[in-house]
C-alpha positions, 0 to 999 in steps of 0.5 A, spaced: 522 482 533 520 484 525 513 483 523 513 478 518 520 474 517 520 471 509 526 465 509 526 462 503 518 462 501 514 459 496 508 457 495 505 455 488 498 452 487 499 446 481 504 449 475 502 456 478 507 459 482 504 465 488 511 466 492 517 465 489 523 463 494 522 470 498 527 472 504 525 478 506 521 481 513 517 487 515 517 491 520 512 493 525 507 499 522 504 501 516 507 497 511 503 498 504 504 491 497 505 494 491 504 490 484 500 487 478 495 482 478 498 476 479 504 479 483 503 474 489 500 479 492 494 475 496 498 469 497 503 473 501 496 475 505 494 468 506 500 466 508 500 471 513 494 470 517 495 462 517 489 461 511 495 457 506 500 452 508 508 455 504 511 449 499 517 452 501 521 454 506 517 458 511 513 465 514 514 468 522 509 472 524 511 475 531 516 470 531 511 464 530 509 459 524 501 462 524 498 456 520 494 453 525 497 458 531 491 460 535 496 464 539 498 468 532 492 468 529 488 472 535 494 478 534 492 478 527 485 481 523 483 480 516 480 484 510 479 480 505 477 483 498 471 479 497 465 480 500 464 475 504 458 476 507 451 473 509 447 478 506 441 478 509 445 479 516 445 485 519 452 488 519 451 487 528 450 481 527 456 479 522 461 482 526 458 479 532 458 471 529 465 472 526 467 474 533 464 468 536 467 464 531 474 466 533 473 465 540 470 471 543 465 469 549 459 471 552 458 479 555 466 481 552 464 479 545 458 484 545 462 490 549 467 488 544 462 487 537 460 495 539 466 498 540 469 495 533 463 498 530 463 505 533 471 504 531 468 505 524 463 509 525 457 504 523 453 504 530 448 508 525 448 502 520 449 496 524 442 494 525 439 494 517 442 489 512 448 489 509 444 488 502 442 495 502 450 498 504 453 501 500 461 499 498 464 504 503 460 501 508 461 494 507 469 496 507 469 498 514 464 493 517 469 488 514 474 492 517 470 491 523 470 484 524 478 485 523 478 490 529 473 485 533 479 482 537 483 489 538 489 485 534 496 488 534 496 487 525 491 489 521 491 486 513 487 489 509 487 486 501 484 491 496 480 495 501 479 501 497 477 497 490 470 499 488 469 506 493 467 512 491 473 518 493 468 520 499 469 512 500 476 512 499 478 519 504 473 515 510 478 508 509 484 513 509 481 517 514 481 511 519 486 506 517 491 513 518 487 513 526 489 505 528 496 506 525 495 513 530 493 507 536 499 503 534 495 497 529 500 494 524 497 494 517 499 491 511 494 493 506 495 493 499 491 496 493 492 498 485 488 506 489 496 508 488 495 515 491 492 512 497 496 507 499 502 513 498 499 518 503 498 512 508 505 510 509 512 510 507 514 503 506 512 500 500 514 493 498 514 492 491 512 485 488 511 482 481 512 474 479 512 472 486 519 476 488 519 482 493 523 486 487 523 493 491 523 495 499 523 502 502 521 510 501 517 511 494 524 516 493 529 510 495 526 505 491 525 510 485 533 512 486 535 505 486 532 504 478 538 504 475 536 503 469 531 508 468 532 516 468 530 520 472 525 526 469 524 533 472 518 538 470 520 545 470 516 550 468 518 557 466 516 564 462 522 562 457 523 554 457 527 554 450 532 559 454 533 555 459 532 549 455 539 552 451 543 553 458 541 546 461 543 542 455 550 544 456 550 541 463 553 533 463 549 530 467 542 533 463 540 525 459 535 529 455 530 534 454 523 535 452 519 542 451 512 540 452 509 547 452 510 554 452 512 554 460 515 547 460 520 543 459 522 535 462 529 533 463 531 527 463 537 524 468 541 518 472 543 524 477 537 528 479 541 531 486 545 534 481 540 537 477 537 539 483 543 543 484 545 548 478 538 550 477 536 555 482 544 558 478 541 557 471 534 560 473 536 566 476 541 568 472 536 570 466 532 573 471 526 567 468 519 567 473 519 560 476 512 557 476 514 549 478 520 544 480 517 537 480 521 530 480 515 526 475 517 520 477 519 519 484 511 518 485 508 511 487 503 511 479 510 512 476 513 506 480 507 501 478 508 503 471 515 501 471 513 495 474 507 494 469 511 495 463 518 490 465 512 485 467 509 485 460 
């Protein structure tokens, strides 16, 4: 059974379209949302955890409609990107009022509270107010009152925005330790790099349509319309600029420097397979071998540019 299963959804709020006419699914894992604001990218969230109603079609989520659905919902933890806090509450207390809110009783809720705050490692900072947390704190005591309930899919929105890198490498660090005990997660952030160390799965989204699905390197093969650009960095780049520009499937050639040059072509596999010839030949000195585009930044560019 897929995680998410999208038929034919939309969701739009006025003359405003969120979603627009997604048929997709999403398998279990860590499955990371890419694409600009505006993209639909907190719409698809809040359909996932029952918070919105779709205008069109429908959402599966473990097989079941989740709006309204205690069954789905108790499976299912959110990260919000606000900051919906009480402030002068202390970060036990939030975690424990939400769990009673969600339905957690007496003795379990107070077992439960603690072993999701020492999942985040917060049992040192539960006690103070969350007013005096710093970002990175008020981001995992939010994931903890996600975690409250042990639920099987985690959906995170935004959870790095506004963490400083020591932040964001403790968010990383957890994230990757409950995809290790089996969570699901679906988390989307514009923390590009962070989200590509955290899994392979990219959705790419813009306008409210699902445009791409797979490894950052399928989905950049797939771009069709756009060339490939390969960084090598030599002691002799106009020489090897010169033996390069007789190969057919080479598009284009930049030399940046004194050591690099960038090519450009639709057949980067085949480049891939006449440099190591076309080096050594002239015996040149190899410093770097680089694809400059098959990274997540370059993607979202590419998204950015065709939605302006």
């Amino acid at each position: 059974m897929k995680l998410l299963q999208l038929n034919n959804l939309s969701k739009w709020y006025g003359e405003v379209i969120g979603l627009n006419d997604v048929t997709a699914s999403v398998s279990a894992g860590v499955t990371g949302l890419v694409g600009p604001n505006g993209a639909g990218k907190s719409t698809l969230m809040g359909l996932a955890v029952g918070q919105l109603r779709p205008s069109k079609g429908s959402i599966r989520v473990f097989g079941e409609n989740p709006w309204n659905n205690p069954r789905v919902l108790g499976r299912v933890g959110f990260c919000p990107e606000g900051d919906p806090f009480w402030p002068n509450l202390t970060g036990h207390r939030f975690v424990s009022t939400l769990a009673a809110m969600s339905g957690l009783g007496g003795s379990n809720r107070g077992e439960a509270v603690l072993r999701a705050i020492d999942r985040v490692d917060m049992r040192e900072h539960m006690n103070r107010p969350i007013r005096t947390y710093s970002k990175g704190m008020r981001q995992r005591i939010k994931i903890a009152q996600a975690l409250v309930h042990e639920p099987d899919l985690l959906v995170l929105d935004e959870p790095f925005t506004g963490t400083d890198p020591v932040g964001r490498h403790e968010l990383s660090q957890l994230l990757r330790s409950l995809a290790g005990y089996g969570v699901s997660i679906l988390v989307s952030s514009h923390v590009l790099h962070e989200v590509e160390a955290l899994t392979k799965q990219i959705i790419l989204i813009d306008h409210g349509r699902f445009i791409a699905e797979g490894s950052v390197q399928d989905v950049r093969r797939r771009m069709h319309n756009r060339p490939h650009t390969i960084r090598v960095r030599v002691d002799h780049p106009r020489a090897l600029a010169i033996r390069l520009a007789g190969v057919n499937e080479v598009g284009g050639l930049r030399i940046l420097d004194d050591q690099t040059i960038v090519v450009e072509t639709r057949t980067p596999e085949a480049i891939y397979d006449r440099l190591p010839d076309l080096i050594l030949n002239n015996h040149d000195i190899v410093y770097e071998v680089a694809a400059t585009d098959e990274t997540l930044e370059a993607l979202f560019g590419y998204l950015v540019d065709r939605s302006a």
